[in-house]
C-alpha positions in Angstrom: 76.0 218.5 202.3 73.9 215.3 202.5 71.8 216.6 199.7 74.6 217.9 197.3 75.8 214.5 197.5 72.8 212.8 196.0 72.3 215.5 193.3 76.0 214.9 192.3 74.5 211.0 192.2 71.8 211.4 190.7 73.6 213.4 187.6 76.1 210.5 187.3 72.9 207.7 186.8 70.9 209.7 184.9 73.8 209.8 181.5 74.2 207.1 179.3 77.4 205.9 179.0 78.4 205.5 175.0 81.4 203.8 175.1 80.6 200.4 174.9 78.0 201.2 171.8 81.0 203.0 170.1 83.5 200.0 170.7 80.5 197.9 169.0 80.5 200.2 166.2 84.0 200.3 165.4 83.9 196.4 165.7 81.4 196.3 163.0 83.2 198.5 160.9 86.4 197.0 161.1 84.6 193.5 160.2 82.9 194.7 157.0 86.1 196.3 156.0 88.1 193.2 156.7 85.6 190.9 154.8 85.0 192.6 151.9 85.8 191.3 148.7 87.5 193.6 146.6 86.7 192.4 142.9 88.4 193.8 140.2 85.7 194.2 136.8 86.9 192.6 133.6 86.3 194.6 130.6 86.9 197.1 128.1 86.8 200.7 128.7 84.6 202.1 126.1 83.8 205.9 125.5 80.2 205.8 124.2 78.7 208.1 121.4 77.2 211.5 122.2 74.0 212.5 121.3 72.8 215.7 119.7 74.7 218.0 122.1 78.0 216.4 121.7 81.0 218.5 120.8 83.4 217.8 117.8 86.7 217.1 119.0 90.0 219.1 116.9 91.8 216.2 116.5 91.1 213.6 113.6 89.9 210.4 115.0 91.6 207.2 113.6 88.5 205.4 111.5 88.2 201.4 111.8 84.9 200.7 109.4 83.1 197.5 109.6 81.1 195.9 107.1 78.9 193.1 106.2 81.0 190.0 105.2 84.0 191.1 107.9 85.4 193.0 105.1 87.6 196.0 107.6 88.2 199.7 106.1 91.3 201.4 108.6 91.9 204.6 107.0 89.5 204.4 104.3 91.7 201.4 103.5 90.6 197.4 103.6 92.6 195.6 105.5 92.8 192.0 107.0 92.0 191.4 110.4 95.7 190.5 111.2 97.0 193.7 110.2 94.4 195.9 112.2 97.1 196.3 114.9 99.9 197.5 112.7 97.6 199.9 111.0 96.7 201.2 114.1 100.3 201.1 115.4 101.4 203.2 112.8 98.5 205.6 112.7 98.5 206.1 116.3 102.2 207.0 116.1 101.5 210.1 113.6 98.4 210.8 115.7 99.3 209.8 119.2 96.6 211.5 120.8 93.4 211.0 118.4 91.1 208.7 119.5 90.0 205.2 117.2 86.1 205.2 116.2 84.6 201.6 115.7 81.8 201.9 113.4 80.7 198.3 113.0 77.4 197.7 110.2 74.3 196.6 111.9 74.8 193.0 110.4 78.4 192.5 111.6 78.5 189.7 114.2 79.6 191.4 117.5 82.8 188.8 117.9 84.0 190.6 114.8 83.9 194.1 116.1 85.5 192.9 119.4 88.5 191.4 118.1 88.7 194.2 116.1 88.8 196.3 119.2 91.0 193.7 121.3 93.4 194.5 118.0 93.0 198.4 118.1 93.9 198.1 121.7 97.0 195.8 121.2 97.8 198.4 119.1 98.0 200.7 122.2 95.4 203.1 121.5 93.3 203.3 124.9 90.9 205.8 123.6 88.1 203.8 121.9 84.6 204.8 121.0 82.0 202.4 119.5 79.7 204.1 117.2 76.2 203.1 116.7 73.0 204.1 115.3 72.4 205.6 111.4 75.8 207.0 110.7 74.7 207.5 107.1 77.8 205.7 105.4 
């Protein structure tokens, strides 16, 4: 009986008891959830061009053209920086769910093309691509 004892002693010594690791863990975890920062990225959402296996979409896309000398073409149309948002406004009413297309010229100051795009969004199209590259006019 003596002997049963001690092997029922033995097994107890010989574990390793986890609970005191696992209440460190949890501790841990608890403290990086508590102090993390949760930053919230300013910016625009942007949809970026495709490449040679891109697909055409079936709806039209709303045009915004950019050229040297800020001179704006919505619509095949030249309009004044100012009235970008009603343009769009009323385009994107016909079309609500075509997307607007920047294509800003290679010499076009990028401040332009981004209050162009702060306008398109005013506008409340959410759906912007940027083009870049040869577009070939």
């Amino acid at each position: 009986m003596r002997l049963r004892r001690q092997r029922h002693l033995e097994e107890e010594q010989a574990g390793i008891d986890l609970a005191p690791m696992l209440d460190f863990v949890l501790n841990l975890l608890i403290f990086f959830i508590v102090t993390a920062v949760f930053v919230k990225e300013m910016g625009m959402n942007v949809s970026k061009p495709g490449a040679a296996s891109a697909e055409k979409k079936a709806s039209e896309a709303i045009v915004v053209a950019i050229r040297p000398g800020d001179v704006i073409f919505v619509d095949r149309r030249v309009v004044d920086l100012r009235a970008v948002r009603a343009n769009i406004e009323r385009l994107h009413a016909q079309k609500p769910t075509a997307p607007v297309v920047i294509i800003p010229d290679r010499e076009v100051a990028s401040g332009v093309w981004v209050e162009v795009m702060d306008q398109v969004r005013l506008g409340g199209v959410q759906n912007i691509s940027l083009a870049t590259g040869n577009m070939g006019s």
